[in-house]
C-alpha positions as CSV (number, residue, x, y, z in Angstrom):
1,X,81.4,75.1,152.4
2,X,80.3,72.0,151.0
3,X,76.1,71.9,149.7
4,X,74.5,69.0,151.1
5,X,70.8,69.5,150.0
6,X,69.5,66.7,148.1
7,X,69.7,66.0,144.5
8,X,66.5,64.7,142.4
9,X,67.7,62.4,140.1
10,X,63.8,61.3,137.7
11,X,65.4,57.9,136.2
12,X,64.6,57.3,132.5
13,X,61.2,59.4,132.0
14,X,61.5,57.7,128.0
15,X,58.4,57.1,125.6
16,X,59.7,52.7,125.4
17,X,58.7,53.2,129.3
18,X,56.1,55.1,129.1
19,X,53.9,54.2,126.1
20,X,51.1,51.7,126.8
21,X,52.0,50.4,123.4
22,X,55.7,49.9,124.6
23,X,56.2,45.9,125.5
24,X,57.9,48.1,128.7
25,X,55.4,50.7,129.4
26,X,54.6,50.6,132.8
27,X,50.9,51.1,133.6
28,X,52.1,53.5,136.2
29,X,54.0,56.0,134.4
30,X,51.6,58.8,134.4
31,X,50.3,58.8,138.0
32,X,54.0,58.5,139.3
33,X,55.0,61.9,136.9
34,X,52.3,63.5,138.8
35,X,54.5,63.1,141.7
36,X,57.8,63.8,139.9
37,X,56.7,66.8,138.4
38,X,55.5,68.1,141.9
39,X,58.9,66.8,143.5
40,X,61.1,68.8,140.4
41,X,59.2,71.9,141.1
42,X,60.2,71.8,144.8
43,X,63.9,71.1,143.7
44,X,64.2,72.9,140.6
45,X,66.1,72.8,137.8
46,X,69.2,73.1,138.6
47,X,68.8,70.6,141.4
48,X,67.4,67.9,139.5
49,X,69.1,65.6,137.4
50,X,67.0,63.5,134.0
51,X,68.8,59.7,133.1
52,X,68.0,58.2,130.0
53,X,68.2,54.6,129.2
54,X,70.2,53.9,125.7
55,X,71.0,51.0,124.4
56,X,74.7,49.9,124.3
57,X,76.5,48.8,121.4
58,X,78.5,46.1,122.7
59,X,76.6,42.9,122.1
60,X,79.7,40.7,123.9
61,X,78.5,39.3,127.2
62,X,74.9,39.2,128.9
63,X,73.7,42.2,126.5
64,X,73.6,40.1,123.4
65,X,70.8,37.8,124.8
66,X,69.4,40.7,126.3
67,X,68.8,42.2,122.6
68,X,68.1,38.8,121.4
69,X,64.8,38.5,124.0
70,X,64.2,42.2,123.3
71,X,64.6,43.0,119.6
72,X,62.0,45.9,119.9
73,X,64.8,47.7,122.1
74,X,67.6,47.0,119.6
75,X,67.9,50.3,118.3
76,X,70.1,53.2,117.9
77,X,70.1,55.7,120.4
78,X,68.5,58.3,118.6
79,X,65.7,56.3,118.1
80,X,62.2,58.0,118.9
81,X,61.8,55.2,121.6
82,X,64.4,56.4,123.7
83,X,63.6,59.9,123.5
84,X,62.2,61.6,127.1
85,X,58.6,62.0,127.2
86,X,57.5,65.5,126.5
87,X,56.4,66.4,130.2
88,X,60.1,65.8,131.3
89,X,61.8,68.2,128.7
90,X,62.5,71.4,131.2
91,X,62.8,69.1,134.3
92,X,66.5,69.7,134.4
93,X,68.9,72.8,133.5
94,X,71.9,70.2,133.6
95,X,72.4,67.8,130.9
96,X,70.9,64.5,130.6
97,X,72.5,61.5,131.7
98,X,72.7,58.7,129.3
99,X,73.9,55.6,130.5
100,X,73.7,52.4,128.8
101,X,73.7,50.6,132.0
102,X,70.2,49.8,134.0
103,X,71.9,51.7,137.0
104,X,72.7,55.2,136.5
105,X,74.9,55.3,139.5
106,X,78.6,55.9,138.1
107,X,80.9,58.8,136.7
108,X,78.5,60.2,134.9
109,X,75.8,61.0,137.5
110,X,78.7,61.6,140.1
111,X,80.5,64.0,138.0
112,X,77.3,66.5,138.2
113,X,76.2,65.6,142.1
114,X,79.0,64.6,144.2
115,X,80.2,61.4,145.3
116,X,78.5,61.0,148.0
117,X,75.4,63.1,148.2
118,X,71.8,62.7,149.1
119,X,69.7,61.1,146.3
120,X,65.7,61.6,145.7
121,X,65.5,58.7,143.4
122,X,62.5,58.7,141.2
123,X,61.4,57.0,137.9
124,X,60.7,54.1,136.0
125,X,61.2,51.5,136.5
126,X,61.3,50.8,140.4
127,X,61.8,47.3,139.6
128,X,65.2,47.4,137.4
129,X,66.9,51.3,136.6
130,X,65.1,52.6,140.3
131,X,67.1,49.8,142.2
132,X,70.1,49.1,140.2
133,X,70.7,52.9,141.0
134,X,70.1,52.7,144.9
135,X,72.1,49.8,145.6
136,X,75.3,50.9,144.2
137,X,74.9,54.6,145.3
138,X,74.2,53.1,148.7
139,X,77.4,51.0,148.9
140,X,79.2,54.1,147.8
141,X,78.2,56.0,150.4
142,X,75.3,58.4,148.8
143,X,72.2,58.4,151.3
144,X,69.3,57.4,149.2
145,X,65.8,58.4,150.1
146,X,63.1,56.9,147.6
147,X,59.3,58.0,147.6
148,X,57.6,55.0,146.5
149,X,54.4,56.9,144.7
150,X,57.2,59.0,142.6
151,X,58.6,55.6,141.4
152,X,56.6,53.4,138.2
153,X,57.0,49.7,138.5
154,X,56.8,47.1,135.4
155,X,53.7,45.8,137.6
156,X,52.3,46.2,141.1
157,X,53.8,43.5,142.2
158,X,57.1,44.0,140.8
159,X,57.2,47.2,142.1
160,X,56.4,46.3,145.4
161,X,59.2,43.3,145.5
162,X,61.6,46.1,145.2
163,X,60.2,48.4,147.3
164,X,60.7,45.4,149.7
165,X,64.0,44.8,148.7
166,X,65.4,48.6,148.7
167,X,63.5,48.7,152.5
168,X,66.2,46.2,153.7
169,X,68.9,48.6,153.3
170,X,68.4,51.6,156.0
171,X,70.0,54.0,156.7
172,X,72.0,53.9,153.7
173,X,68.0,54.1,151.7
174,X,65.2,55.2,153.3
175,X,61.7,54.5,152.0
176,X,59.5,57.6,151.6
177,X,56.5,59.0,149.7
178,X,56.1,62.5,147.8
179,X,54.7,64.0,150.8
180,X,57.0,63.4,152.9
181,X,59.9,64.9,150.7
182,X,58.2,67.9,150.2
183,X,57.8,68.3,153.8
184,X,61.3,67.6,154.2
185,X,61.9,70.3,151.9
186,X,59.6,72.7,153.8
187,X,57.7,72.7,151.3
């Protein structure tokens, strides 16, 4: 018997996303936790999964100029910036996945959820890791729900562009808000 409840999957709750100070802090961080924190509650531990942005160490290809235009980000894994933010330490029981990768969508996410299960994407930031998770976990099959308010942008208007943009693809991803997740949940 196969378990088809949703997953929670909170993409990249890191201090470089989060800080105000960070040069990619989103202004939003803190009032979209709110929502994650009330979402992981509902799902619990062992249903939600934390990603974590790390920088790769292959500078070959597009990822050279990307550390070129972001030397702040150029740093080892380990490094405080990359570490999760205090509030998301105890989100998860399972481990974290690091990807070095904007999407987190791959082997090792699918390895801990299934290949083609229901995703509660949440996180930061809508506007690069939130989408460049949905799209390929939609053309793989997963059904994505995201709750917009449970999602920080790089800006407002960034994160509405791919709100806009992840709308387009139903019913493969569905548009949502905390609310309506928790309901779904009977919650």
């Amino acid at each position: 018997m196969s378990d088809d409840r949703p997953w929670l999957v909170v993409i990249d709750p890191q201090a470089i996303f989060a800080s105000p100070e960070s040069e990619w802090g989103s202004p939003f961080f803190a009032s979209a936790f709110a929502r994650i924190r009330e979402l992981a509650d509902a799902f619990g531990p062992d249903r939600t999964v934390v990603t974590r942005w790390v920088p790769t160490a292959d500078r070959s290809g597009s990822w050279g100029e990307y550390f070129a235009a972001w030397p702040f980000a150029d740093q080892p894994a380990d490094d405080p910036l990359f570490a999760l933010v205090p509030e998301a330490e105890g989100l998860s029981s399972l481990p974290t996945v690091d990807r070095p990768t904007f999407g987190k969508w791959g082997g090792a996410l699918t390895s801990v959820i299934g290949e083609t299960p229901h995703l509660v994407l949440t996180g930061v930031s809508t506007d690069c890791c939130v989408i460049s998770t949905a799209l390929p976990a939609a053309d793989a099959g997963a059904f994505v729900t995201v709750p917009a308010d449970a999602c920080a942008g790089s800006t407002a208007e960034n994160h509405a562009a791919a709100i806009t943009v992840m709308g387009l693809y139903p019913p493969q991803i569905t548009m949502s808000d905390t609310a309506a997740v928790l309901t779904s949940l009977g919650r």
